[in-house]
PDB file of N, CA, C and O in Angstrom, chain B, residues numbered from 101:
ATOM      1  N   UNK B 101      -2.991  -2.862  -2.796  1.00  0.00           N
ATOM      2  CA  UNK B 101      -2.260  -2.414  -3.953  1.00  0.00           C
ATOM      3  C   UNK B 101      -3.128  -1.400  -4.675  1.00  0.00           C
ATOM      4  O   UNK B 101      -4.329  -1.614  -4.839  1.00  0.00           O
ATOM      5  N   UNK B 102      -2.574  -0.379  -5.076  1.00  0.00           N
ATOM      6  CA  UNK B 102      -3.344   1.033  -5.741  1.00  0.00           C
ATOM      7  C   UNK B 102      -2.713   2.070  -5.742  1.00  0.00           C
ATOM      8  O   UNK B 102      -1.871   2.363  -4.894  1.00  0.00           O
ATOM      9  N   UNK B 103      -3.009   2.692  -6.604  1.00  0.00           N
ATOM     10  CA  UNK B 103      -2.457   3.765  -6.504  1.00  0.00           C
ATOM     11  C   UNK B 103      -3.566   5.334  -6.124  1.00  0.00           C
ATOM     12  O   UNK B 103      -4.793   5.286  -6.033  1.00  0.00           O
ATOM     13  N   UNK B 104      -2.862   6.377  -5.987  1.00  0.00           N
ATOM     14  CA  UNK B 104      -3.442   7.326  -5.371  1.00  0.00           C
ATOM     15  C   UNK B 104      -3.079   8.981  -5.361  1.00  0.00           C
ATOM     16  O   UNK B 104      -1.874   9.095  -5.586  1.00  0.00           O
ATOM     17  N   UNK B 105      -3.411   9.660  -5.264  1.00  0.00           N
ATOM     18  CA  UNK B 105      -2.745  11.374  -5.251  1.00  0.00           C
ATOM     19  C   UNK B 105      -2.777  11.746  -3.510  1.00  0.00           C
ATOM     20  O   UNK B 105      -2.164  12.652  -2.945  1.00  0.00           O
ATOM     21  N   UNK B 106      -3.620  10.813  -2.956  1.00  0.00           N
ATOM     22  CA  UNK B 106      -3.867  11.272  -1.176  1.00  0.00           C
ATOM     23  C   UNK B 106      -3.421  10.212  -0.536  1.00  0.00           C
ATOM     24  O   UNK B 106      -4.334   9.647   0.065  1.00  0.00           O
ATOM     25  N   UNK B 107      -2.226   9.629  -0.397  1.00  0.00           N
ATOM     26  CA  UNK B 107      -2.189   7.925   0.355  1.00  0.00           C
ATOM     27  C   UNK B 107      -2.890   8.690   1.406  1.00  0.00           C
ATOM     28  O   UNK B 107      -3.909   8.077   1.724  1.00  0.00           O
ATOM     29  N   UNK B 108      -2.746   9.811   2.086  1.00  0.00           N
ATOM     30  CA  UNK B 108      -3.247   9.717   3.891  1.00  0.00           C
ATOM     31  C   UNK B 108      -4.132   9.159   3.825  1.00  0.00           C
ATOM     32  O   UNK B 108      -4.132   8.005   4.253  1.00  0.00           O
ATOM     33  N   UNK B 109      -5.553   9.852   3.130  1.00  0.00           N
ATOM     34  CA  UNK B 109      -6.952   9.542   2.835  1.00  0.00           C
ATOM     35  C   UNK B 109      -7.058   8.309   2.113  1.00  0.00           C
ATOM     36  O   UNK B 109      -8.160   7.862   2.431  1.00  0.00           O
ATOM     37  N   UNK B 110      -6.484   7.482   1.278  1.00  0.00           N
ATOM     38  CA  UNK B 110      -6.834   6.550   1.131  1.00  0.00           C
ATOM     39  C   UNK B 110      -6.092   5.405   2.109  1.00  0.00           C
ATOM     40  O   UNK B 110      -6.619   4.297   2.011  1.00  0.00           O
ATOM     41  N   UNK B 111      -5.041   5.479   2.968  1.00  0.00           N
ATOM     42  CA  UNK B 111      -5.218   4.678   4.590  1.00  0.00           C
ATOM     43  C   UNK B 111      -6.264   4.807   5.122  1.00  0.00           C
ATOM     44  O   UNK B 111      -6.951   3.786   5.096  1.00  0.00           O
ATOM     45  N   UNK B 112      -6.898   6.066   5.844  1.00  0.00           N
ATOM     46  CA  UNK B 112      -7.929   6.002   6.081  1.00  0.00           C
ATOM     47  C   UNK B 112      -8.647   5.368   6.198  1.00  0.00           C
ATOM     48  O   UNK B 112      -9.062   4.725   7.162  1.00  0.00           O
ATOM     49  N   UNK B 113      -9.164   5.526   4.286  1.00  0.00           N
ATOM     50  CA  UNK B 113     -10.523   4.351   3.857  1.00  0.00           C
ATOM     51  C   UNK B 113     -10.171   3.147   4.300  1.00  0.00           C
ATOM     52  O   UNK B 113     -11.089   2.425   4.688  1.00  0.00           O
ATOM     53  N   UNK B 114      -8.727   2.609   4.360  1.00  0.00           N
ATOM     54  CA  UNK B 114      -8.391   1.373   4.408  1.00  0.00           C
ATOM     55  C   UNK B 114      -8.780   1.182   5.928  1.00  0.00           C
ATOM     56  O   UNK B 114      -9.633   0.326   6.165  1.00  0.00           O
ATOM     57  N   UNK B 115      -8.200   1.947   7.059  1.00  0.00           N
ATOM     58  CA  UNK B 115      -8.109   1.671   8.296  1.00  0.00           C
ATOM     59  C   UNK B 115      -9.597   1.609   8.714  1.00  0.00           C
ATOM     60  O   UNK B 115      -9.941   0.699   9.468  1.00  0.00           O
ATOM     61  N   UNK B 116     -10.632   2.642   8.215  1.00  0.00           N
ATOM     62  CA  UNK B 116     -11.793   2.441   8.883  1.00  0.00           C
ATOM     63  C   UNK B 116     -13.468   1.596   7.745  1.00  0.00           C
ATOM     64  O   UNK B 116     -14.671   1.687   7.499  1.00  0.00           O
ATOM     65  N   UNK B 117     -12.410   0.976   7.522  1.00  0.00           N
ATOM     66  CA  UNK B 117     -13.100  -0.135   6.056  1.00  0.00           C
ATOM     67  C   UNK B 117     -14.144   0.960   5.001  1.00  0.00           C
ATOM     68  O   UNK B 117     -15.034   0.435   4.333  1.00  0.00           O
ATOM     69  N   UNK B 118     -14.013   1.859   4.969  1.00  0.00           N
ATOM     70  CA  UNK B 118     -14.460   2.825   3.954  1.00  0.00           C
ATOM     71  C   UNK B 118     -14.436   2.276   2.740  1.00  0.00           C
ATOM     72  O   UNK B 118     -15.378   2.663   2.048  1.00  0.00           O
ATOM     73  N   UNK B 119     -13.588   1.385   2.121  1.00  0.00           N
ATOM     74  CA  UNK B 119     -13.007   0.975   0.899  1.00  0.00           C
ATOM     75  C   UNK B 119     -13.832  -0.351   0.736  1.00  0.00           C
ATOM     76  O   UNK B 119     -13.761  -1.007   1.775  1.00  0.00           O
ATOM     77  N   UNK B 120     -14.457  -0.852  -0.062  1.00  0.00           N
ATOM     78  CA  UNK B 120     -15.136  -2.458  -0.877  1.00  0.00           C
ATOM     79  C   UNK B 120     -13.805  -2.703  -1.150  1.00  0.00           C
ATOM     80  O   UNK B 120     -12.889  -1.890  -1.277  1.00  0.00           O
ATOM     81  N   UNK B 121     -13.790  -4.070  -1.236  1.00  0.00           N
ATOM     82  CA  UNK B 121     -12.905  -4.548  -2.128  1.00  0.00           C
ATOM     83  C   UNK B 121     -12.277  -5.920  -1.007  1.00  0.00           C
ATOM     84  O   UNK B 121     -12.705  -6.346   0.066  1.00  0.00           O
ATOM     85  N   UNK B 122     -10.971  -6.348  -1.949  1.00  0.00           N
ATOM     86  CA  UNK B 122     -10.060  -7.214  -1.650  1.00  0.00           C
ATOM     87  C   UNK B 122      -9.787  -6.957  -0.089  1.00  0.00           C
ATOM     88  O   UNK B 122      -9.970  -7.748   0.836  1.00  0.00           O
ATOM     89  N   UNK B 123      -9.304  -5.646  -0.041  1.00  0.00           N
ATOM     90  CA  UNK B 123      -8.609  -5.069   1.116  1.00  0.00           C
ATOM     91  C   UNK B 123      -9.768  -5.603   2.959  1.00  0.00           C
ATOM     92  O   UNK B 123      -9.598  -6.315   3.949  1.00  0.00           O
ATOM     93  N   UNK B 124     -11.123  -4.437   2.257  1.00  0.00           N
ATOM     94  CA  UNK B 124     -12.219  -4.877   3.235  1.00  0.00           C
ATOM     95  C   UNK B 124     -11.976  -6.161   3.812  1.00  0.00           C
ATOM     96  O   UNK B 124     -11.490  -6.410   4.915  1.00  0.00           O
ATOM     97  N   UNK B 125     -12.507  -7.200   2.634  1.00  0.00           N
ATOM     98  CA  UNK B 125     -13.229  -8.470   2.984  1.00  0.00           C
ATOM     99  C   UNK B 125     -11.846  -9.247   3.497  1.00  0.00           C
ATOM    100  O   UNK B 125     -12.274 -10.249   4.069  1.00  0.00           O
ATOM    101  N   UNK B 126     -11.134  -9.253   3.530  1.00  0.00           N
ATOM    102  CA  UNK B 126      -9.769  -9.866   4.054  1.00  0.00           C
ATOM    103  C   UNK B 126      -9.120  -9.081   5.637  1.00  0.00           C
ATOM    104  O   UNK B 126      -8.189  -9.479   6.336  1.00  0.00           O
ATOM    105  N   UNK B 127      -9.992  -7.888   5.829  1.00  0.00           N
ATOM    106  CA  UNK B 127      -9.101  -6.761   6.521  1.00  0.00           C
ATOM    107  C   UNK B 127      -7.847  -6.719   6.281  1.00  0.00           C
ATOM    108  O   UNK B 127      -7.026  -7.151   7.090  1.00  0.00           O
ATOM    109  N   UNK B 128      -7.479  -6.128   4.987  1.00  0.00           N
ATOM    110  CA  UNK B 128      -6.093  -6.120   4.857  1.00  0.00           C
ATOM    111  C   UNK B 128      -5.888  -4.322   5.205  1.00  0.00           C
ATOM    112  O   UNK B 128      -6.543  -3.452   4.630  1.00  0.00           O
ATOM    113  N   UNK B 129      -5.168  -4.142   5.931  1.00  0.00           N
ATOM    114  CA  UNK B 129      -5.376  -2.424   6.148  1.00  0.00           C
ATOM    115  C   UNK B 129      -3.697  -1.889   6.409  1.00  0.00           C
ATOM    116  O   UNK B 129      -3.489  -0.702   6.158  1.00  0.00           O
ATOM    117  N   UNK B 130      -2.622  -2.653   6.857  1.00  0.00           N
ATOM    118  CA  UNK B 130      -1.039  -2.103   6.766  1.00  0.00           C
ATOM    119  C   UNK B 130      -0.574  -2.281   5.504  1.00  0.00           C
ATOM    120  O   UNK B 130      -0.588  -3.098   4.583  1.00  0.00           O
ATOM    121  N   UNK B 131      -0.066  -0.976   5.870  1.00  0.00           N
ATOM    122  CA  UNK B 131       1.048  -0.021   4.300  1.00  0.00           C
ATOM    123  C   UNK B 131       2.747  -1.028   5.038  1.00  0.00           C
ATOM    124  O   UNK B 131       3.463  -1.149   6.032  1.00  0.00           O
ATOM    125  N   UNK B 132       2.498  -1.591   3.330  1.00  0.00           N
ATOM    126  CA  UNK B 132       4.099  -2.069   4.311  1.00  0.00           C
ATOM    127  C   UNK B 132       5.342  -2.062   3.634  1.00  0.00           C
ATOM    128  O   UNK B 132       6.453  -2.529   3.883  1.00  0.00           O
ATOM    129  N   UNK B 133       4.635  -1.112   2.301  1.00  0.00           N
ATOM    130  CA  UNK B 133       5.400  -1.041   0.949  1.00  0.00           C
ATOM    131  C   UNK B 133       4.927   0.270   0.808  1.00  0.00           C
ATOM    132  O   UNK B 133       3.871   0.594   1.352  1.00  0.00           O
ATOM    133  N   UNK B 134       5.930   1.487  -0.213  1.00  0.00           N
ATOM    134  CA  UNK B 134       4.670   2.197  -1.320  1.00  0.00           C
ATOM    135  C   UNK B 134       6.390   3.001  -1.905  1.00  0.00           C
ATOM    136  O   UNK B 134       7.503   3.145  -1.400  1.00  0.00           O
ATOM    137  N   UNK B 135       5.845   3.285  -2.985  1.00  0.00           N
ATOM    138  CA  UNK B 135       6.680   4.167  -3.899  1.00  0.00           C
ATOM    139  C   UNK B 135       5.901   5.221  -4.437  1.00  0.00           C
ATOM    140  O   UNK B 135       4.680   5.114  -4.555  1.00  0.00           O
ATOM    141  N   UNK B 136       6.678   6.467  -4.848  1.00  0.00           N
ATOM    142  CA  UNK B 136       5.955   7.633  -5.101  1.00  0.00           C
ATOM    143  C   UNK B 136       6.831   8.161  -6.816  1.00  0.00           C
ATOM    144  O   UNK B 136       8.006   8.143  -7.184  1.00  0.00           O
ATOM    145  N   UNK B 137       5.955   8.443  -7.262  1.00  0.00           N
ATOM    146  CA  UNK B 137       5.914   8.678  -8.767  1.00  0.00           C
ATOM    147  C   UNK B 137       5.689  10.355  -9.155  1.00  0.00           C
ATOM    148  O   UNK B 137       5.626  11.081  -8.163  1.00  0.00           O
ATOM    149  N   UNK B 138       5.588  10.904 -10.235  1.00  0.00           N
ATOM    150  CA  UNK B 138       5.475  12.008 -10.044  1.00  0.00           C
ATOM    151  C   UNK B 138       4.254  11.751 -11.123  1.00  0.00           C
ATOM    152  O   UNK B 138       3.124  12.027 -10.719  1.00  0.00           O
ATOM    153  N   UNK B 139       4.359  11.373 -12.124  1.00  0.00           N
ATOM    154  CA  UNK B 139       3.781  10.457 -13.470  1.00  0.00           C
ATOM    155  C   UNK B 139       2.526  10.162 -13.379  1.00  0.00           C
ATOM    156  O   UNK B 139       2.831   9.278 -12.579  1.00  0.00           O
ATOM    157  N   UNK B 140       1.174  10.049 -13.458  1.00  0.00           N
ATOM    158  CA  UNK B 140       0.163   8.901 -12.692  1.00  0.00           C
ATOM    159  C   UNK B 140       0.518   7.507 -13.858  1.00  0.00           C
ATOM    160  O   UNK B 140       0.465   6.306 -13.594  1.00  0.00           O
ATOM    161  N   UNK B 141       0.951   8.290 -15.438  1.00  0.00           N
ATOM    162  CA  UNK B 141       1.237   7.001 -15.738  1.00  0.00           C
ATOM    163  C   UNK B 141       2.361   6.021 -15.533  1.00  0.00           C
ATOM    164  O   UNK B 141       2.261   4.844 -15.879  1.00  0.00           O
ATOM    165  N   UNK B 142       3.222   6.429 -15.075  1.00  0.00           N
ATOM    166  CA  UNK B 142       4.700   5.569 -14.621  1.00  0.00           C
ATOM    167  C   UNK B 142       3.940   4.594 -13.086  1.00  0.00           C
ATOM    168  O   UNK B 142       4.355   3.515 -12.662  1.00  0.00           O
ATOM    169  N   UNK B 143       2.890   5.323 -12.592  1.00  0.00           N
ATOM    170  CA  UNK B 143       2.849   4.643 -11.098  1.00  0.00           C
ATOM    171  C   UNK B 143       1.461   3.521 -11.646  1.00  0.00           C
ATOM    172  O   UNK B 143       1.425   2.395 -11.151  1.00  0.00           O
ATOM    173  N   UNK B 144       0.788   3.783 -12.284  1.00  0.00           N
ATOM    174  CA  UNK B 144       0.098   2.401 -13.423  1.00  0.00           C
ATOM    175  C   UNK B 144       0.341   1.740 -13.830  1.00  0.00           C
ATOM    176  O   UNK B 144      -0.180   0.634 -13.688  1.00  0.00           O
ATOM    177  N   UNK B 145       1.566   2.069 -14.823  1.00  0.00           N
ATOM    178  CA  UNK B 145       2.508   1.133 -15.109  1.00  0.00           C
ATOM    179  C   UNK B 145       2.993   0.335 -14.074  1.00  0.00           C
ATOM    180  O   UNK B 145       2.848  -0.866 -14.304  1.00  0.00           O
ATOM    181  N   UNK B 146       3.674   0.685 -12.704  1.00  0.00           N
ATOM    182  CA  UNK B 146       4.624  -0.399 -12.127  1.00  0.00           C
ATOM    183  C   UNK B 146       3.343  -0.758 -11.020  1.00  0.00           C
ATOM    184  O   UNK B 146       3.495  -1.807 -10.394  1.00  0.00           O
ATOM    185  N   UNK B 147       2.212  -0.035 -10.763  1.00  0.00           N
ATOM    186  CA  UNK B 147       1.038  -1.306 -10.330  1.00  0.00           C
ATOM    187  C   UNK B 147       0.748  -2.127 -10.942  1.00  0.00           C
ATOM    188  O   UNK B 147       0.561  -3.205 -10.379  1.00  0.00           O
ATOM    189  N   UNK B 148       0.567  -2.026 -12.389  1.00  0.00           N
ATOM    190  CA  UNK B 148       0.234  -3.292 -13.103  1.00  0.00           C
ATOM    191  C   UNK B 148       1.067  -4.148 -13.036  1.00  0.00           C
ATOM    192  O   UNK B 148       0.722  -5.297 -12.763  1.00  0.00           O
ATOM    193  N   UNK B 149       2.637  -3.768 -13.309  1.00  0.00           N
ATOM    194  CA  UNK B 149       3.813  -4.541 -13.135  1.00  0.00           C
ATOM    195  C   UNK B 149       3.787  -5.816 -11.853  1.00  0.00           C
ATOM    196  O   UNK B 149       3.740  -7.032 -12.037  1.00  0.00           O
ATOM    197  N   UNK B 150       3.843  -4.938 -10.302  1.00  0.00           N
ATOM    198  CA  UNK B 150       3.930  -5.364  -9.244  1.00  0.00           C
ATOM    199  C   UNK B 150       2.415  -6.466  -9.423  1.00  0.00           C
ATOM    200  O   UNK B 150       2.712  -7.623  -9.722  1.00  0.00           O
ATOM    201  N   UNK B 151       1.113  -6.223  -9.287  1.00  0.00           N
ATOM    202  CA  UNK B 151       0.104  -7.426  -9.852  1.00  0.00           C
ATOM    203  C   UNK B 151       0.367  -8.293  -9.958  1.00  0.00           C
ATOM    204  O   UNK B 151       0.057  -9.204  -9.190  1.00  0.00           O
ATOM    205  N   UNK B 152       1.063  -8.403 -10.968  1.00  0.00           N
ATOM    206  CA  UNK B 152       1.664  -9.672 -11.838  1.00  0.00           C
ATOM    207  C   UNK B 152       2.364 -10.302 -10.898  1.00  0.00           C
ATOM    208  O   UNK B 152       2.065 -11.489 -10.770  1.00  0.00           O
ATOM    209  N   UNK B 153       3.381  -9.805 -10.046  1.00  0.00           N
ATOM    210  CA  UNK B 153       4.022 -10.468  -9.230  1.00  0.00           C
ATOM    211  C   UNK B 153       3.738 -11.601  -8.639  1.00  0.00           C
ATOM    212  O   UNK B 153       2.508 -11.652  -8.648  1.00  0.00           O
ATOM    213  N   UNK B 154       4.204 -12.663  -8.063  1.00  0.00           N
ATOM    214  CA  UNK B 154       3.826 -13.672  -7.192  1.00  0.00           C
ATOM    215  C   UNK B 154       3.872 -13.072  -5.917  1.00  0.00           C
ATOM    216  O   UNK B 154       4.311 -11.951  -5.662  1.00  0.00           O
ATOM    217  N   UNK B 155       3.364 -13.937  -5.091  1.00  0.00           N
ATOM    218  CA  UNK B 155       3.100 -13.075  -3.765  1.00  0.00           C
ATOM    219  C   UNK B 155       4.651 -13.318  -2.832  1.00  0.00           C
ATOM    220  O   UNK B 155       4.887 -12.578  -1.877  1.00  0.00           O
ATOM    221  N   UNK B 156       5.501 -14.277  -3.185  1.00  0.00           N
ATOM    222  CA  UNK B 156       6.918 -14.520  -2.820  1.00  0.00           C
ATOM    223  C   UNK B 156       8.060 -12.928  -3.641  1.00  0.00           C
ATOM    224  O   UNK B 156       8.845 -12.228  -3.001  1.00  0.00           O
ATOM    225  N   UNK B 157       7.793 -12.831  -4.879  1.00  0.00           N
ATOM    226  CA  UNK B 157       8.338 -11.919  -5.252  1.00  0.00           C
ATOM    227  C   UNK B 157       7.741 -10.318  -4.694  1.00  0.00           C
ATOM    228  O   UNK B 157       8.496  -9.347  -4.655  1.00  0.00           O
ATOM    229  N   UNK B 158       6.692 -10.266  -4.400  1.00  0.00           N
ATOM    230  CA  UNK B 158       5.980  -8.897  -3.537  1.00  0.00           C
ATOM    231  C   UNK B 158       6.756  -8.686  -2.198  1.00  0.00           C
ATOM    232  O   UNK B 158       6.753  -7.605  -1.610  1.00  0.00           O
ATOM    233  N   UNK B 159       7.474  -9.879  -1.722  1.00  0.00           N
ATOM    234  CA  UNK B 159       7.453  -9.788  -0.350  1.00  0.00           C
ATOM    235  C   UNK B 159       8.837  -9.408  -0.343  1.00  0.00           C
ATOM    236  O   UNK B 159       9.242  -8.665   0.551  1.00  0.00           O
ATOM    237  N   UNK B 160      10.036 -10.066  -1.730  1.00  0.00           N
ATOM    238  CA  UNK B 160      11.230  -9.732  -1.635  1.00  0.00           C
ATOM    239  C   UNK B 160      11.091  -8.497  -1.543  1.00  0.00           C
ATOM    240  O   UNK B 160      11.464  -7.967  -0.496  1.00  0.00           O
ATOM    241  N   UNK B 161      10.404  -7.520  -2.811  1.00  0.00           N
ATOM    242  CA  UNK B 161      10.010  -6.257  -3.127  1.00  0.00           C
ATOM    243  C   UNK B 161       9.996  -5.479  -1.554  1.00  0.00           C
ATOM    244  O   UNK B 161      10.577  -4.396  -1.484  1.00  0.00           O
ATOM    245  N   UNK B 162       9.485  -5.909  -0.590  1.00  0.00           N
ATOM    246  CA  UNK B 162       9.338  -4.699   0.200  1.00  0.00           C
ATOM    247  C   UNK B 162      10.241  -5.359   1.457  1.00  0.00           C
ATOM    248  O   UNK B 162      10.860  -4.616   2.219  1.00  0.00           O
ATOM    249  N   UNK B 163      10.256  -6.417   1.564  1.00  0.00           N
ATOM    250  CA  UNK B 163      11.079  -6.438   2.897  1.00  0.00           C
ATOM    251  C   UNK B 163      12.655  -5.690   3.580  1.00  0.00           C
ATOM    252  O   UNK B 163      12.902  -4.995   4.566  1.00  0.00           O
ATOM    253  N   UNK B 164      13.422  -6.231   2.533  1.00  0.00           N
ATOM    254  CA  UNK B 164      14.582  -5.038   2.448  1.00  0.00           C
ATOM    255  C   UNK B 164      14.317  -3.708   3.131  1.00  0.00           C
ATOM    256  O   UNK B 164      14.946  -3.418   4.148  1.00  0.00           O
ATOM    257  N   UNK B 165      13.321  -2.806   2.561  1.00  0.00           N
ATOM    258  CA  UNK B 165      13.086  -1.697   3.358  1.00  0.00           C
ATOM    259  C   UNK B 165      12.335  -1.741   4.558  1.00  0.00           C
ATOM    260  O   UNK B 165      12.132  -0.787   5.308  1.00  0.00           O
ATOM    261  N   UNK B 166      11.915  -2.967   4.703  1.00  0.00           N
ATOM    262  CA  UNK B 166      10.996  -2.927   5.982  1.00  0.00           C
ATOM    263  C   UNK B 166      11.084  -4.330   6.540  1.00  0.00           C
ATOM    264  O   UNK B 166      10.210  -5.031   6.030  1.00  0.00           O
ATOM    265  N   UNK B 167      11.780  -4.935   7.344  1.00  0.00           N
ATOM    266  CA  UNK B 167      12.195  -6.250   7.486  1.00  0.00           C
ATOM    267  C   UNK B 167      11.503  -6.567   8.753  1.00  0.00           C
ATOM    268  O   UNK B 167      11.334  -7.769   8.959  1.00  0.00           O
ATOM    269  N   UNK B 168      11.095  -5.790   9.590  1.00  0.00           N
ATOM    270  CA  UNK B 168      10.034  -6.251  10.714  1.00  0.00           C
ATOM    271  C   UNK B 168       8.548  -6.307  10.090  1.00  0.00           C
ATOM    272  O   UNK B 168       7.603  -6.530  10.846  1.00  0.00           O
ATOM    273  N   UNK B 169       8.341  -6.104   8.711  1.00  0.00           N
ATOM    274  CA  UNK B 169       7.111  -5.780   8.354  1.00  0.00           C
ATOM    275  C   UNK B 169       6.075  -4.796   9.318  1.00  0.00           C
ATOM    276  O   UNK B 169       4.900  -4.964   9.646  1.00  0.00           O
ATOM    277  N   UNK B 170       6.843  -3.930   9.553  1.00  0.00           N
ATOM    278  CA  UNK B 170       5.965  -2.317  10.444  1.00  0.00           C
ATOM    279  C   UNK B 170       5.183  -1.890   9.964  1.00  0.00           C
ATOM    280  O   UNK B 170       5.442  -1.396   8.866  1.00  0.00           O
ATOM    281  N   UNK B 171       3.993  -1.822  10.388  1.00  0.00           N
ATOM    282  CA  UNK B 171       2.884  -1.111   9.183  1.00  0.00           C
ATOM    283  C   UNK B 171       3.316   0.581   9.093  1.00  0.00           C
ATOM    284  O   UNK B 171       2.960   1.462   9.877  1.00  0.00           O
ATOM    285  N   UNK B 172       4.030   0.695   8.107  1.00  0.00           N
ATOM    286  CA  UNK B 172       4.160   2.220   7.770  1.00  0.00           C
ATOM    287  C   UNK B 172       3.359   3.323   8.139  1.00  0.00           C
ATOM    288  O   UNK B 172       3.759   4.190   8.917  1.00  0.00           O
ATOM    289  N   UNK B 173       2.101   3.326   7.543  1.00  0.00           N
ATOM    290  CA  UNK B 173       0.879   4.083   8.185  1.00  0.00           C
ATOM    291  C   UNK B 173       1.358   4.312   9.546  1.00  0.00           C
ATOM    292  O   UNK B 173       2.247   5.130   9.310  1.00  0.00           O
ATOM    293  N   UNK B 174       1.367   4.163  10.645  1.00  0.00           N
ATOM    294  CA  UNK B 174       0.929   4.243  12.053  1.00  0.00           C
ATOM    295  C   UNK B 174       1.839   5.416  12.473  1.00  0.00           C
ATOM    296  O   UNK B 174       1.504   6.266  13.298  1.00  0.00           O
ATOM    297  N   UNK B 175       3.262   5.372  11.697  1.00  0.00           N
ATOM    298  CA  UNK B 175       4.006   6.714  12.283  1.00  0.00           C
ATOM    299  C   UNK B 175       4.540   7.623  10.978  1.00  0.00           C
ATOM    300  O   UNK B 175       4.874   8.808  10.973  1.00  0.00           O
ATOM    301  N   UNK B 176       4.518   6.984  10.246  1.00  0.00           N
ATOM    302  CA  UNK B 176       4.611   8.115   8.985  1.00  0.00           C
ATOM    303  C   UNK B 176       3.758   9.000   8.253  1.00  0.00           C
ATOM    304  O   UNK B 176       4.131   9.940   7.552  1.00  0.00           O
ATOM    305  N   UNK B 177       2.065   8.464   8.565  1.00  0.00           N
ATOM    306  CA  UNK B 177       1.072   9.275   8.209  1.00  0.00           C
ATOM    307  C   UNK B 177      -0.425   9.431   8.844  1.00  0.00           C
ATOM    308  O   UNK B 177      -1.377  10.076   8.406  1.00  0.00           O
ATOM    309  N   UNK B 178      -0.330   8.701   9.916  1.00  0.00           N
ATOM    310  CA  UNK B 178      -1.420   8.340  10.693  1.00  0.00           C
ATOM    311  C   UNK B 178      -0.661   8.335  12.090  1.00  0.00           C
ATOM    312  O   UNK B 178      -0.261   7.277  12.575  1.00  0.00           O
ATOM    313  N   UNK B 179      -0.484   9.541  12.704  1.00  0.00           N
ATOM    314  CA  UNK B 179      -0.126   9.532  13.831  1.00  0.00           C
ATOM    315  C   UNK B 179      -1.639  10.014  14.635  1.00  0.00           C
ATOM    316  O   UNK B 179      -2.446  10.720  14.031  1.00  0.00           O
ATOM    317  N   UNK B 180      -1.936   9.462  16.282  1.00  0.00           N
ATOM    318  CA  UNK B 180      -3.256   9.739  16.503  1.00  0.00           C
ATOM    319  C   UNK B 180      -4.191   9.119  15.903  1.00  0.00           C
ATOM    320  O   UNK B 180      -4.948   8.747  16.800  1.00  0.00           O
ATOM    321  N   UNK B 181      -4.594   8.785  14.911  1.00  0.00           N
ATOM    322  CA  UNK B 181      -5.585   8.557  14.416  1.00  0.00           C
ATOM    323  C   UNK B 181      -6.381   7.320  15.072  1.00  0.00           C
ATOM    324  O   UNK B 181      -7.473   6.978  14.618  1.00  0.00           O
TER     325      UNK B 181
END
């Protein structure tokens, strides 16, 4: 969860553990959600929002658009890689 101005580059960090954090130490590295803002503060706002979430309500949040849970990354912005 984060927000960003480069998702490519920050998959990346994610895919080749570049990034500390939650993500690292868990290997959490598939995009399986994301929304795009124009705002940086509207997309702060609904990260902080989404946070809050329970991890049952995160999952309603993205499944609908993605119901095999496909890691997005692999063909929408990380092709090759």
């Amino acid at each position: 969860m984060g927000s960003t101005d480069d998702l490519r580059y920050r998959l990346v960090e994610h895919k080749r553990g570049w990034r500390e954090g939650f993500t690292k130490k868990y290997n959490i590295n598939r995009l399986m959600y994301f929304e795009t803002f124009h705002e940086p503060r509207r997309a702060a706002a609904r990260e902080k929002q989404i946070k809050k979430y329970s991890r049952k309500k995160k999952i309603a949040l993205f499944t609908p658009s993605n119901p095999g849970w496909k890691d997005l990354s692999d063909d929408v912005f990380l092709p090759g890689l």
